[in-house]
N, C-alpha and C positions, 0 to 999 in steps of 0.2 A: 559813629564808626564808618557806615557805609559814604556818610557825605564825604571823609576825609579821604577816603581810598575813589570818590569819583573824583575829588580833587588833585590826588596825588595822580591819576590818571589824564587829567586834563594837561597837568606840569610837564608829561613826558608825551603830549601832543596826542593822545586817544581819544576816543569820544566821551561825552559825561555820562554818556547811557551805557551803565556798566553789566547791564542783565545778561547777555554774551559772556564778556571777559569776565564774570562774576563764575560761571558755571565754566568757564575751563580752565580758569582759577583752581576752583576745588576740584580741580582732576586731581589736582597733586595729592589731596589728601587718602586716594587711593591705589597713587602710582607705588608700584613696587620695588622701584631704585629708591625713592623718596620715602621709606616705609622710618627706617631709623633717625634722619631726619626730623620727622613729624613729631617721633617719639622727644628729641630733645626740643621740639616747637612748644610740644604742650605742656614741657615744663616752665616753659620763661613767662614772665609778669610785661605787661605793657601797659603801663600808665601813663595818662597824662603829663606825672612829676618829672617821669623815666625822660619822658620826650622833653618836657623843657630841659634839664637836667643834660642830656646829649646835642640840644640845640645851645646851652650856653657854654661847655666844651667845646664846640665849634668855632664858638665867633671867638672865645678865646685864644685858640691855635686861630684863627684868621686876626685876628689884632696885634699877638705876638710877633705872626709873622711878616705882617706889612709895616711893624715898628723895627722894625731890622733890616727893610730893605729902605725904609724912611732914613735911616742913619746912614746907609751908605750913597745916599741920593742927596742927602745934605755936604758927604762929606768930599764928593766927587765937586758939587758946587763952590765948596768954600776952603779946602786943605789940599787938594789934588791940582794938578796942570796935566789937564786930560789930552792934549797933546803930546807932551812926552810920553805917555803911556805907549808899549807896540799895542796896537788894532786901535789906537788913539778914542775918540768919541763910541767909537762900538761898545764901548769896556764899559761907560755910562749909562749908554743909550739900551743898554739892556736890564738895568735894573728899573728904569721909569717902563720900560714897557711891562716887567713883569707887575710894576703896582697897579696897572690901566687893569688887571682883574678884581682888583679888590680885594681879594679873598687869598686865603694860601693855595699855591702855584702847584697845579698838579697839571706832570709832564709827560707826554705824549711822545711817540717815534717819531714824527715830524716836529717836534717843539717840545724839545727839552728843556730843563732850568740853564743849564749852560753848556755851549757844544764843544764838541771836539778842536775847535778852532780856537776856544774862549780861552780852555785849557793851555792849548798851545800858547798861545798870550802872556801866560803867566808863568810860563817856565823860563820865558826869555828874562836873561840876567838882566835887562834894563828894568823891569816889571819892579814895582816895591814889593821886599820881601813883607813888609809889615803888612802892607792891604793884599798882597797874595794869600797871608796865615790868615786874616781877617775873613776875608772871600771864601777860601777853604772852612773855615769853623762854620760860615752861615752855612756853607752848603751842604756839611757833614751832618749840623742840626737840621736846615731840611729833610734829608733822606732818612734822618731818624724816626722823624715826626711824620715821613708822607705813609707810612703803611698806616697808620692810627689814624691818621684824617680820613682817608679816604674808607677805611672801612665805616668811621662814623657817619661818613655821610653816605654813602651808601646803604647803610644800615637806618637811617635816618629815613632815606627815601622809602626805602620796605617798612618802614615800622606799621603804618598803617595798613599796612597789607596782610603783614604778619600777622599782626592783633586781631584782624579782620577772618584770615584764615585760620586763627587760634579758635576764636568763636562758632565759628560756621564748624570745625572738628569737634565741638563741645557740645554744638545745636543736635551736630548728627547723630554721636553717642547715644545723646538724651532720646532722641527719637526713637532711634533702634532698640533702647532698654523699655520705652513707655510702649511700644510699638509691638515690642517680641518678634523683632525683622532683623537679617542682616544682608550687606546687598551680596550680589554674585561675586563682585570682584574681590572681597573677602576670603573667599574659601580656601583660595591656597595659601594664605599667608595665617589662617585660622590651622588648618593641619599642620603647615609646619610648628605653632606653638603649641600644638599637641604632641607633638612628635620629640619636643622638646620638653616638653613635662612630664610625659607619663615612656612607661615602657614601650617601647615601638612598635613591638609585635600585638600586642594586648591592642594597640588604638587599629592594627589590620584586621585584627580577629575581629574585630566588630563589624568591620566593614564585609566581615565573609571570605574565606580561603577559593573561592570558586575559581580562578585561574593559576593555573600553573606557567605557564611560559608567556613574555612580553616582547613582542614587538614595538619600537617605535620608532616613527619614519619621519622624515624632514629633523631630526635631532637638531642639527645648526639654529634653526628658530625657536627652538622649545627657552626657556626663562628658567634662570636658575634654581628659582622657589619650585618651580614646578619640575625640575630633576632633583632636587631633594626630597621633593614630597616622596618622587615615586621610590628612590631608591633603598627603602624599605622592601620595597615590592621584589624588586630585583635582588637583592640581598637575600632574601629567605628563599627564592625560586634557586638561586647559586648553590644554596646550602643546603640543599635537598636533591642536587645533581641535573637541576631542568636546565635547559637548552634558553638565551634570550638572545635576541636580534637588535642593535640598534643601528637605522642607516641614514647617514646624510653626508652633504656636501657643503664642507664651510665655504669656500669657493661661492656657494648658491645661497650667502644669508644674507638676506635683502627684507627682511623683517625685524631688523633690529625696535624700531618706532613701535616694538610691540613685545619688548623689553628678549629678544630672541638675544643670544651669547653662543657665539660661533665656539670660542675659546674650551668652553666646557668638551666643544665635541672633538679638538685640536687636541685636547687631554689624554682623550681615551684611549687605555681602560681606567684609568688612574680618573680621580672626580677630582674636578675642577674647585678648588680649596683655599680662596685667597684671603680670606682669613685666620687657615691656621685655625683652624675647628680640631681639636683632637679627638674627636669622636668620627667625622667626617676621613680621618687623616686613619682610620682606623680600618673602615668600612673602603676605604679606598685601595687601601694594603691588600686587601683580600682581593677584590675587582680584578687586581693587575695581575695576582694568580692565576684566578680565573679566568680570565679574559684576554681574547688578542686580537688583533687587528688585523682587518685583510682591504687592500685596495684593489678597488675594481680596475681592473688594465684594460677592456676590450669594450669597445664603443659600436654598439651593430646598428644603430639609427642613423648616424649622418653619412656623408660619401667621403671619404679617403681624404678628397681635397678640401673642405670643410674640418674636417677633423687636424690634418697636419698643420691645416692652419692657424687653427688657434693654439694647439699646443707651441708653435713657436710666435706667436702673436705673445700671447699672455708669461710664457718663458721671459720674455725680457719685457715684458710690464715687470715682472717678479722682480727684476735688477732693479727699478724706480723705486721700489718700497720700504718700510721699513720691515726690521727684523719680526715685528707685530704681524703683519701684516701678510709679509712674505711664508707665514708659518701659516695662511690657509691655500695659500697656492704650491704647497711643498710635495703633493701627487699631482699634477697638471699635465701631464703626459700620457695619451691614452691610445692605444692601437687599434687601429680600424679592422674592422671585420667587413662592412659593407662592402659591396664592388659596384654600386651605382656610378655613374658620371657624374661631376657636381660645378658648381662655377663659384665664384666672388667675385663679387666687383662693389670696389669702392672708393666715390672721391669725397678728397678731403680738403679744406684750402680756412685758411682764415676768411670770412667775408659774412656781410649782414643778409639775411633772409627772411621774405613774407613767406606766409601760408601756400602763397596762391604759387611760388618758386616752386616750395617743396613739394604740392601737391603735382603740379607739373612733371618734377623729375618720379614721384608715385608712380605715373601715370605711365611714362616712356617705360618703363619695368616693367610696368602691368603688362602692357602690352607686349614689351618684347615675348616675356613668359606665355602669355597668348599664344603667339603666334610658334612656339616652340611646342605647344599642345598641352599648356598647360589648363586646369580650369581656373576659374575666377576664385570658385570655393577652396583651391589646394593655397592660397597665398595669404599669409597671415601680416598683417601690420601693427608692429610693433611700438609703444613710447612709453614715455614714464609720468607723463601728466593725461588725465582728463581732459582739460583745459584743451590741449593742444590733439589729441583725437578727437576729439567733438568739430575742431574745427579741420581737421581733414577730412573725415567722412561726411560733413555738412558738405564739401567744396568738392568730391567725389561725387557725392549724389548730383548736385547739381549737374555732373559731366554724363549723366546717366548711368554710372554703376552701382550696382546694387552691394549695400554692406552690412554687414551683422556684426551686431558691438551691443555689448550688455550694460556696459558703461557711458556709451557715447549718445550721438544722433539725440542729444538734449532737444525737449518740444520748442523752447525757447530761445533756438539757435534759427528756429525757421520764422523766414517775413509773414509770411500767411497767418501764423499762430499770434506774432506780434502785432500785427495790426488788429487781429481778430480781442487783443487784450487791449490796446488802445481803445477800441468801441466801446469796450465796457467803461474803460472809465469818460470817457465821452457821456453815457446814458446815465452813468453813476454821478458824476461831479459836473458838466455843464460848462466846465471853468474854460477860459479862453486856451492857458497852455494844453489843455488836455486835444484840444480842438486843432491846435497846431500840430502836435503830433502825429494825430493822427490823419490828418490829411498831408502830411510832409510824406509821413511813412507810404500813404495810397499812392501817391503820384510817383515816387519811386519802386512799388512795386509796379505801376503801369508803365513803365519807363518813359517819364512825361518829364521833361525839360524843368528845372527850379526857376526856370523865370516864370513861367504859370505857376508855380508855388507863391513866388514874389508877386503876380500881378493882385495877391487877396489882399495885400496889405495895402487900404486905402485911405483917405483922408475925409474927415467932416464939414461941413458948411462952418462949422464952429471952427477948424482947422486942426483937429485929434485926430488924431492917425489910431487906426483901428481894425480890427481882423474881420475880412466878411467871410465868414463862414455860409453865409444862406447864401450866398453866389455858387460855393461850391457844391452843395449840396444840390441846388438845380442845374446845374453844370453836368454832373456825372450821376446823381440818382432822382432825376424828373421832380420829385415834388419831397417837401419836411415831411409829410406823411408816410410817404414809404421808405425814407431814409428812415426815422424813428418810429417805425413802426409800435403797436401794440402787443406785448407778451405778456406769458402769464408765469411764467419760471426762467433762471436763469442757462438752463438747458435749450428751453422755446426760443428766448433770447438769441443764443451762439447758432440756433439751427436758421433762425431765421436772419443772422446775418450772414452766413454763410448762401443761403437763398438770393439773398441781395448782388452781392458780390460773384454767384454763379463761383462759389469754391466745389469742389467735384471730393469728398471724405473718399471714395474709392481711389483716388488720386495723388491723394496726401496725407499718408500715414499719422503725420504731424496733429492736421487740425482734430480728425478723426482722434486722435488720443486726449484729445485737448476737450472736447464732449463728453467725452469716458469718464474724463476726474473730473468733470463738472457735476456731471450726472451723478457719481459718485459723491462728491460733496453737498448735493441737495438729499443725499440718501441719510447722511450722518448729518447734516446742521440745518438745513432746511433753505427755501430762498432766499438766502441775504446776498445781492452784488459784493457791498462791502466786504463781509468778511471771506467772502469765496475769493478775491482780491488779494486779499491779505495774506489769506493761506498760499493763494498761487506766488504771489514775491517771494513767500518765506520759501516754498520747496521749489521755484522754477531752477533752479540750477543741480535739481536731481531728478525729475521727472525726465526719461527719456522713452523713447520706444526701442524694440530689441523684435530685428526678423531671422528667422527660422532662418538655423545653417543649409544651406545645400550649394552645388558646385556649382550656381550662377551666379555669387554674392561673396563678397570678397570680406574675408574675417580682419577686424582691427582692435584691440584689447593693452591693456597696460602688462608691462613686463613681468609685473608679479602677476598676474592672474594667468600668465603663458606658463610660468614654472611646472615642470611634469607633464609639459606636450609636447607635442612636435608636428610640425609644418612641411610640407614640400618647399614651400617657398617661405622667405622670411625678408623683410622690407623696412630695414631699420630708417628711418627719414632725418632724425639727428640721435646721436649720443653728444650733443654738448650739454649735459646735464648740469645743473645749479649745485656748484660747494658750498656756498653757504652755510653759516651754522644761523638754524634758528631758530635751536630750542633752546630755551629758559630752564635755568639750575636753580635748585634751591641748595645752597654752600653752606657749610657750619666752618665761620669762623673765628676762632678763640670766644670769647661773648657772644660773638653775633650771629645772626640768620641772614644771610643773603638771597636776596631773588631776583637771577639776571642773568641776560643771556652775554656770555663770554666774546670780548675783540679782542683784535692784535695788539691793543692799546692798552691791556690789563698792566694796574700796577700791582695788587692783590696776587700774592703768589700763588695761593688757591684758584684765582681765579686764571693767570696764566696757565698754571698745570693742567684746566680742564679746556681752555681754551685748544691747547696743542693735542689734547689725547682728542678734543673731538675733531678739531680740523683734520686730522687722519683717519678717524672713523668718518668723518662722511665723503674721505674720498676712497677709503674703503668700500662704503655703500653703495657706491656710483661704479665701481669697478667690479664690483661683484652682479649689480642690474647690468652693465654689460656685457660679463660673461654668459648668463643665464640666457639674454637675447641673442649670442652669438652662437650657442648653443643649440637652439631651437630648432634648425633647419634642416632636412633631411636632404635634398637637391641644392638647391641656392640659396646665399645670402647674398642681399645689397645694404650697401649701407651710404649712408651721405653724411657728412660729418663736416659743416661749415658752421664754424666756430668763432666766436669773439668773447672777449673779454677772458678772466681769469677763470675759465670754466674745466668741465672733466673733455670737454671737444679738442682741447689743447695740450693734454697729456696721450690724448689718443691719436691726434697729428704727430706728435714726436716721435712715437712707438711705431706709428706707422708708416714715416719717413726712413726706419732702421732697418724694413722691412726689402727682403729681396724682388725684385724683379720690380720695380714702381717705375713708372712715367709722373715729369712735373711738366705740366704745361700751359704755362702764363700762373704760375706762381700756384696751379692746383695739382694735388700729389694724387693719382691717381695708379689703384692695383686692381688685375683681372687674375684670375687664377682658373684655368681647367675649363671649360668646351661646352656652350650650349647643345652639343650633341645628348641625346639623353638616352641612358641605357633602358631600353622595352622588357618590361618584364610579363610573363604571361598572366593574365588576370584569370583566375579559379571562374569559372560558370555561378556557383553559389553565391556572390559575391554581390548583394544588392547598394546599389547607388543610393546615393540620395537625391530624390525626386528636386526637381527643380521649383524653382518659385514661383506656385501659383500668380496668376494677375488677374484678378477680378474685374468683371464687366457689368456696364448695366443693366440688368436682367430685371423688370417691374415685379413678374409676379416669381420671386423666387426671394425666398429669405437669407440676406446677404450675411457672413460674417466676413470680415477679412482676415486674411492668411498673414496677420501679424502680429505675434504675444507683445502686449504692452508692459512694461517694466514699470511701476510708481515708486516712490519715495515710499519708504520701510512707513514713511507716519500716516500713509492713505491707507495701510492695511489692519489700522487699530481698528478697535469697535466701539470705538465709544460713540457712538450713533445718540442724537440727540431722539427720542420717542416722539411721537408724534402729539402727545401732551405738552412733552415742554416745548416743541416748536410753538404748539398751539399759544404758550402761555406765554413765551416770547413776543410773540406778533399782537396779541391786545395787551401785554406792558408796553409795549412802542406806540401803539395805538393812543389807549389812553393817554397816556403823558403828551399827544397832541392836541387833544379834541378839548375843549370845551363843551358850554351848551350853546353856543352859538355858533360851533361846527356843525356841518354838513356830512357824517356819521359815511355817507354812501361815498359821497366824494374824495375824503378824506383814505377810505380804506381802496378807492381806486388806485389814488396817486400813487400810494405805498406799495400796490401788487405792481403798477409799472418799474418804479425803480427796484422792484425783484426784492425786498424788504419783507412783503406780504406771498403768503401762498394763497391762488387762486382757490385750492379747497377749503380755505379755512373760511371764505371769505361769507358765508352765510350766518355761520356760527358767531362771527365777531360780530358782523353786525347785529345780531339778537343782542349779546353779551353787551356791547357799547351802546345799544340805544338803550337797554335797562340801566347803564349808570346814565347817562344823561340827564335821561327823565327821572330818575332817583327824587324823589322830593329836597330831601335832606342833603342829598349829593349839589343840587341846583343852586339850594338856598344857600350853599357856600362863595358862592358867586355873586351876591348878591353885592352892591356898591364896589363892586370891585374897581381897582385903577389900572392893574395891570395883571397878566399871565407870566409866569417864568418857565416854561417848561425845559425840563432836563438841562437846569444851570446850574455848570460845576462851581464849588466855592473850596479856593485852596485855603488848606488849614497850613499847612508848613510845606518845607522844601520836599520832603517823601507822602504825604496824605491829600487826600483830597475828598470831600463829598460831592456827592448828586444827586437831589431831590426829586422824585418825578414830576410832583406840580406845588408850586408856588405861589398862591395868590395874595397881592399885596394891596392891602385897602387903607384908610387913610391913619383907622388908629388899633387896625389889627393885621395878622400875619397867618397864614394857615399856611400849611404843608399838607399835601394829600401823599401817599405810597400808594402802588396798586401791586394786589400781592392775588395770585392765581392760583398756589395752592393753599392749605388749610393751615391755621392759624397757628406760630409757632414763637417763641418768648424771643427768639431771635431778632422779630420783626421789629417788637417795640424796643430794643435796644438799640437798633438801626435808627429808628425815625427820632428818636430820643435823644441819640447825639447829635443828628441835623439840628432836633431844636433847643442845642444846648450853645451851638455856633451862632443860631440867628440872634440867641438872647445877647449873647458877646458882642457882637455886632449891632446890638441897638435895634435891632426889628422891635416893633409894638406888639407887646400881646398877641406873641409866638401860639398857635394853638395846631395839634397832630391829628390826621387821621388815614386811618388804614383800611383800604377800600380791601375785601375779600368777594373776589368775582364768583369763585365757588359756592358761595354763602348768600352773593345777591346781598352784604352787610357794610354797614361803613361804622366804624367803630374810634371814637374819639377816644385817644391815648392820652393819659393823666388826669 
């Protein structure tokens, strides 16, 4: 099952390594739109039979239908004078193009079965009425047949996925029942079946009567299941005469990706009912009694001009929408109470833009606001990707301004840090491209010309052109010795390359974090380069740093995370937001289960109908993170809005072009509103600032911390900290499985501590530990005629399995396996070494024989 769904993965261009897509796969199975879905998933049968059975329906709608455009391809050749025909040779020439797919003809908005022209063709009275009836019947039984094909095969392509996500729903079950577990994400869809089974109030009493009145706030984001669950709650608090609050702003729901349903709060007091629940339709009856609605009218955070602005900004966005849509902007009108001075300014123009544009036009704002007396810390910057604030605050700092971002300033965005991971795997792998990199990287932070890059590649007396690394290395670090120096941890390591290169950690927040989770990684796993390597690929695109707000440091954050603040300043740098749809439906079609994410090109009516409800919902979602950002501002907003392609940049130039008092100049539309004059207000005495950003200096005898909270990936604050046993017991299993008896025991455990493999503390204890198996009599005497060593050679058993022996000894008419096992003797072991020598036998090895070295024990024990 699994190889078929990497295969079906590889068909639609994915990678075969499906461990990823495997786990967000099975999101579905606990997505809560997807919940009834599932439920008709794990009723359906997927077999083998099933699959051939819909694979030979297929080729038979494909044989049918290329035997029908074969007759009319014959009859054009040998019955027809395709000249006299109107649109002559076109009228032919399109049924041999449609056989050039082989298959039956499924038709697209650019490439239909036959066009409006073709059409026209065949009404002309010259046309034959007999091969016009003819023409029309194929076409009529095409369009009969194209909903049934294309779900088959559609259906076809998911089958293995289905079946695959059948099983993995069946795995989980089992687990959770053997297990006595259920996950988090269960819980609200488990109260609701409780709320549905038992009497309502009975399944509350349980829970405890301890509150009487409910507030809840941000409503617009809250998910359906979870306003049903509560509304038990609310219902009995009504019926007892208690006071409840719910408040939000559909206008402000930009959480939908988190099953949030604005509509529910568009409803209120009345519950949002789209099913036609009469019990629901009952409970809701009452509500509307109960309950009224009040709109907030009076805005006292932004200034006047700010405010007027968007209410007639987004007043005629509201004309662009649809009736859906338009029903969360249907209070959008708010009256200012403020009386500060306020400004906008914003251009807008179709055209392409780098970073280093945007960051530029940043900067002229920053600065204006500067120089009007604003601080650095009053101005917030605002976007909707990660992605794209990491790389303005990265291109900020470099200009010298200081920024505070909890999302942003990725470690891995800085050269220091990435050359400082180049070296590692320099000391780790040795390999030429490793070598190249990192000296590519060095000469471009030195800002050193690429023809000195160029001048390393040189040529052999032999005539091989090859990499001289040892040139560079006496070039810029005097001798291989102090370039590769000697360490004893992977922390010593990064400290002493950083020593080398004269990196200054009070200097650069970056490498200094970059020590932190090292250091921290030797705390949980111990010193492997390798796997510290490993882990850093996998989390370097969440590992950032994050400094202390105060008003020298300029705030930059994504637009959901601004929701429920406000800003003196606000610094929009694009709203051309991505419409895209790019999430993946699971669809119940008559028989089938579909999984796919919806185009323009749907011919599946289902799959149309979700196509269009979502293309409006995500340019809902894009218009509502615009509102929320334009929001934000209490003095100014700017905004830059240079746009291409068919993005949300180009419905915000239209709107903005409608706009009164604009300037266009050389094709950019630009509007100012209201007076860098800024109204003084008196500041209370009581009224403590926040202290400005330390900057640490080098001070010898004082113990340094820096003045900057380091932010990690949620996965560095597990605890699964490896014990200093099982380090221990890691590092003589790698051991051993090198060493023979005619290893050098001291040597061997050197090599291993330089490439950070080995920990310097253990390294007394292993050598006791390894020179007692060496010299083992019996351990020895296994060695004895030997031909060769295999140590830690994988042998693939099938496409998913593989073993790895620790040692291997192959003699001429016998076979040993040694395991070395650290703790105490467990039935596990001999099941393990048992199936290795069940593969050597299969494979023809001689007189296969097991044994299991127990270092704890000082024992070697032959197995069978």
């Amino acid at each position: 099952m699994v190889i078929k769904y990497a295969e079906s993965n590889l068909e639609e261009g994915n990678s075969w390594n499906i461990r990823r897509k495997l786990v967000e796969f099975g999101k579905i199975l606990t997505s809560e739109k997807n919940k009834k879905k599932v439920e008709i998933l794990m009723e359906m049968t997927f077999t083998m039979d099933q699959h051939k059975e819909l694979m030979r329906r297929k080729k038979e709608m494909d044989k049918t239908f290329l035997q029908d455009v074969d007759v009319f391809i014959v009859k054009f050749e040998n019955e027809i004078d395709v000249k006299s025909l109107p649109g002559k040779s076109n009228v032919s020439r399109r049924f041999k193009t449609i056989r050039k797919q082989d298959c039956f003809y499924i038709s697209t908005n650019s490439s239909p079965l036959f066009t409006e022209k073709y059409f026209q063709n065949m009404e002309n009275e010259d046309f034959p009425f007999n091969l016009k009836n003819d023409i029309l019947y194929f076409y009529e039984k095409w369009k009969g047949n194209l909903q049934e094909y294309v779900k088959t095969k559609l259906f076809l392509a998911n089958f293995f996925n289905m079946a695959l996500l059948q099983f993995m729903a069946k795995a989980l079950r089992k687990i959770k029942v053997e297990d006595q577990m259920i996950l988090i994400s269960e819980f609200s869809s488990l109260i609701a079946e409780l709320i549905q089974k038992e009497n309502t109030l009975y399944v509350y009493e349980r829970l405890g009567t301890r509150f009487q009145h409910f507030l809840l706030d941000e409503f617009q984001d809250t998910s359906h299941m979870q306003w049903l669950n509560i509304v038990p709650l609310i219902h009995d608090s009504l019926g007892n005469n208690k006071k409840n609050l719910i408040v939000g702003d559909a206008k402000q729901s930009i959480y939908r990706f988190k099953n949030g349903l604005a509509e529910q709060f568009i409803e209120l007091p009345r519950i949002y009912n789209p099913d036609k629940n009469s019990q629901i339709k009952e409970v809701s009856d009452f509500f509307i009694t109960m309950g009224n609605t009040e709109e907030l009218e009076f805005n006292y955070r932004s200034s006047p001009t700010i405010v007027n602005f968007n209410n007639d900004f987004f007043e005629d966005f509201k004309q662009t929408m649809s009736s859906k849509t338009a029903s969360y902007y249907k209070s959008i009108h708010q009256t200012p109470k403020s009386e500060i001075n306020g400004l906008i300014t914003i251009k807008s123009m179709q055209a392409k833009t780098e970073d280093e544009q945007i960051v530029s036009q940043i900067i002229e704002w920053i600065e204006e606001c500067k120089i009007d007396g604003f601080d650095y810390g009053d101005i917030c910057i605002l976007g909707d990707k990660n992605k794209n604030l990491n790389n303005w605050a990265i291109l900020l700092t470099e200009e010298g301004y200081s920024v505070v971002s909890s999302e942003s300033l990725l470690i891995d965005s800085d050269k220091m840090v990435r050359l400082t991971i180049n070296y590692l795997y320099w000391r780790l792998r040795y390999t030429s491209n490793d070598k190249k990199k990192f000296i590519e990287l060095y000469l471009k932070l030195k800002n050193k010309d690429f023809s000195i890059y160029q001048s390393y590649f040189k040529t052999s007396k032999e005539g091989y052109r090859y990499f001289d690394d040892e040139s560079f290395i006496l070039d810029f670090f005097k001798s291989k010795n102090e370039f590769l120096f000697h360490y004893e941890s992977i922390y010593d390591l990064i400290q002493g390359f950083y020593r080398i290169l004269d990196f200054n950690e009070l200097e650069n927040p970056y490498i200094h974090h970059l020590a932190d989770v090292c250091f921290d990684f030797e705390l949980k796993k111990g010193p492997n380069l390798r796997l510290f390597l490993e882990e850093y690929e996998r989390t370097k695109k969440k590992i950032a740093v994050q400094i202390p707000e105060s008003k020298d440091s300029i705030r930059i954050m994504t637009v959901h995370k601004s929701k429920g603040l406000e800003f003196p300043v606000v610094i929009l740098p694009t709203v051309d937001y991505n419409l895209q749809i790019k999430e993946h439906f699971l669809v119940n079609t008559d028989d089938f289960i579909i999984y796919k994410k919806p185009s323009s090109s749907e011919i599946i009516q289902e799959l149309i109908d979700i196509y269009k409800e979502e293309e409006e919902q995500v340019r809902t979602d894009s218009t509502n993170i615009c509102y929320v950002a334009m929001t934000r501002p209490v003095e100014r907003l700017y905004i830059q809005n240079y746009f291409n392609g068919k993005k949300f940049g180009t419905f915000f130039h239209d709107i903005l072009s409608q706009q009164k008092n604009i300037e266009i100049i050389d094709n950019e539309v630009l509007l100012t509103i209201g007076s860098r004059f800024r109204t003084i207000e008196d500041e209370e005495d009581d009224i403590i600032k926040p202290p400005s950003i330390y900057h640490p200096k080098n001070i010898s005898d004082k113990l340094w911390f820096p003045d900057i909270s380091l932010r990690d990936h949620e996965d560095l604050d597990s605890t699964d900290y490896l014990s200093s046993e099982m380090q221990f017991g890691i590092q003589f299993h790698l051991l051993a499985s090198k060493i023979d008896q005619d290893s050098s025991v001291e040597e061997v455990i050197k090599k291993y501590i330089e490439e950070g493999e080995v920990d310097q503390s253990n390294a007394e204890e292993l050598s006791q530990k390894l020179n007692e198996l060496i010299n083992f009599p019996e351990y020895r005497s296994l060695f004895e005629n030997k031909i060769s060593v295999l140590n830690e050679q994988s042998f693939i058993i099938d496409s998913t399995t593989n073993i790895r022996p620790d040692k291997i000894i192959l003699k001429k008419d016998e076979t040993i396996i040694i395991d070395y096992k650290t703790g105490m003797p467990e039935n596990k072991d001999i099941k393990q070494i048992t199936t290795y020598q069940s593969v050597l036998n299969e494979m023809d090895y001689p007189n296969v024989r097991c044994y299991l070295y127990y270092s704890s024990l000082g024992e070697l024990r032959l197995v069978g």
